[in-house]
N, C-alpha and C positions, 0 to 999 in steps of 0.2 A: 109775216114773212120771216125767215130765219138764213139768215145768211154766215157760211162760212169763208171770215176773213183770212187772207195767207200774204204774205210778202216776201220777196227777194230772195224765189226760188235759185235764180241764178244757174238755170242749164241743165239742172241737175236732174236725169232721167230717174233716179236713185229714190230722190225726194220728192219727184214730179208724181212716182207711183204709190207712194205711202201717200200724198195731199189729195190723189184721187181716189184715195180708199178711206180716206177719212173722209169724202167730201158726202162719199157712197153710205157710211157706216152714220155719218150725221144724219142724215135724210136733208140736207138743207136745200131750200128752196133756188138761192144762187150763188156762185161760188164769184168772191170779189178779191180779184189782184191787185196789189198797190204798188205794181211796176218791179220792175228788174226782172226778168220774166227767164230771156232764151241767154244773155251772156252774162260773164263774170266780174268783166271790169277788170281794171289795171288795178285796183288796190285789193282785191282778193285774189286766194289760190281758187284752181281749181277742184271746184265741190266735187262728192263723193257720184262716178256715173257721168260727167259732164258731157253731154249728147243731146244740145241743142233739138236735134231733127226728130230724135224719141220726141221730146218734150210738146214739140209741135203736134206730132201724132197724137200722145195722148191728152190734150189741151182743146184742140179743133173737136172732136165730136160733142165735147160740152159747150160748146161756141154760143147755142141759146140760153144756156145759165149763166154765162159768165160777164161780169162785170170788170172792166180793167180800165188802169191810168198808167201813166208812161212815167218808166224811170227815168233814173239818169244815165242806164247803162240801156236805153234802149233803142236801135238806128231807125231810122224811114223805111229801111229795107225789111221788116222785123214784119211789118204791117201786110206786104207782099205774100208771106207763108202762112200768117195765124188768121183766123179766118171770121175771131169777133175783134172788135174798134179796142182800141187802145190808146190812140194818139194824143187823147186829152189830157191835161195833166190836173186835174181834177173832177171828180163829179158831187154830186149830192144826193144823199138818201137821207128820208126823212123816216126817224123809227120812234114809235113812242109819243108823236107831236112834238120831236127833237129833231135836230136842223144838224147833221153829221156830213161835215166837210172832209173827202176821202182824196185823198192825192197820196205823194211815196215819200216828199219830207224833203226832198233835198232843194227845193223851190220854198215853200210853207211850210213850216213848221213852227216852234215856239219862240225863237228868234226874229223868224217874220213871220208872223200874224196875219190868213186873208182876211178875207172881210167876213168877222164874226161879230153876233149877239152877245149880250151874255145869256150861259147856258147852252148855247150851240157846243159842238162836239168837234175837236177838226183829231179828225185817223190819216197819222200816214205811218210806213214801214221806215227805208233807208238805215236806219241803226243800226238794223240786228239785235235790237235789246228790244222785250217786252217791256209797255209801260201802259201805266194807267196811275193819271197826276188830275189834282185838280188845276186850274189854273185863273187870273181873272176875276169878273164876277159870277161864278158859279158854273163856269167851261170847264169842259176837259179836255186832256189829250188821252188818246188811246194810241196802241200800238202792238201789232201778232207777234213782233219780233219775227227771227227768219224761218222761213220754212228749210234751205240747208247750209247756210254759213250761220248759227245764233254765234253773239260776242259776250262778252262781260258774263262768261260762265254762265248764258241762259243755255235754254233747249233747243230743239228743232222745235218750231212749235207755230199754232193758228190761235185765233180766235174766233166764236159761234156769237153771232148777235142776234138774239130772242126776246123779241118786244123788250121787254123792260130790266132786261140784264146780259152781261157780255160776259162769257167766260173763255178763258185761254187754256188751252190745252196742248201737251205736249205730241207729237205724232201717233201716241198708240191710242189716244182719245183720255187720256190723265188729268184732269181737272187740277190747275195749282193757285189758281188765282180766278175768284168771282168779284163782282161789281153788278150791282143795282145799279140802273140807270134814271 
């Protein structure tokens, strides 16, 4: 299974159309959001395109590929218009006979710890900064960094998770950073 991961779109119809041309251009099997999806939040500007309702449009007809957990920027009402589940604020995907705890960070994260093995994986977004740390006994944190606000001088940018390695790529499909898994 090959899945392309993206976070904290953020509204942006701009970047909603380049993450579904990369999701196209990847062949990936399911495309997994890690919340913050249709708005921007009080501590961000407005991204580039911000047009919630585009974003909805082009989001809903992949409704069977899509994997999603609920930001911190996202309301009850959000669940009303988009037409796969989201409201979880975590799931789990098992890759590799690896145990990857996927939530968006502002709940779990490396400060609070859910409930992991060691060697389990916990992915969320929330930052805006790509990351990939080890942490632990033998865990990691991963992270896509944003698909259209990135901070700390990253990219726009996802990550591809393919059995046994994770690579992040910038929007135009630019490889900058691999990991064995």
């Amino acid at each position: 299974m090959k899945y392309l991961i993206a976070s904290d779109l953020h509204g942006s119809a701009y970047y909603c159309r380049r993450l579904v041309d990369a999701f196209a251009r990847e062949q990936a099997d399911r495309l997994v959001l890690l919340g913050d999806i249709l708005y921007h939040g009080p501590r961000n500007d407005l991204p580039r395109e911000y047009a919630p309702k585009e974003v909805i449009a082009m989001l809903n007809p992949l409704k069977n590929r899509i994997l999603a957990v609920r930001g911190n920027c996202e309301a009850d009402v959000d669940q009303m218009v988009l037409e796969f589940p989201f409201a979880s604020d975590f799931a789990i995907l098992e890759v590799n006979n690896k145990l990857i705890y996927v939530t968006h960070g502002h709940v779990h994260n490396l400060k609070n710890l859910p409930p992991l093995c060691p060697g389990d994986i916990l992915m969320h977004g929330h930052t805006h900064i790509p990351a990939w740390e080890e942490f632990g006994e033998g865990s990691l944190y991963l992270n896509p960094g944003s698909v259209s606000i990135p901070k700390n001088g990253s990219c726009c940018s996802y990550m591809v998770l393919d059995g046994t390695q994770a690579v992040w790529k910038d929007l135009d499909g630019t490889a900058y950073h691999r990991l064995s898994l």
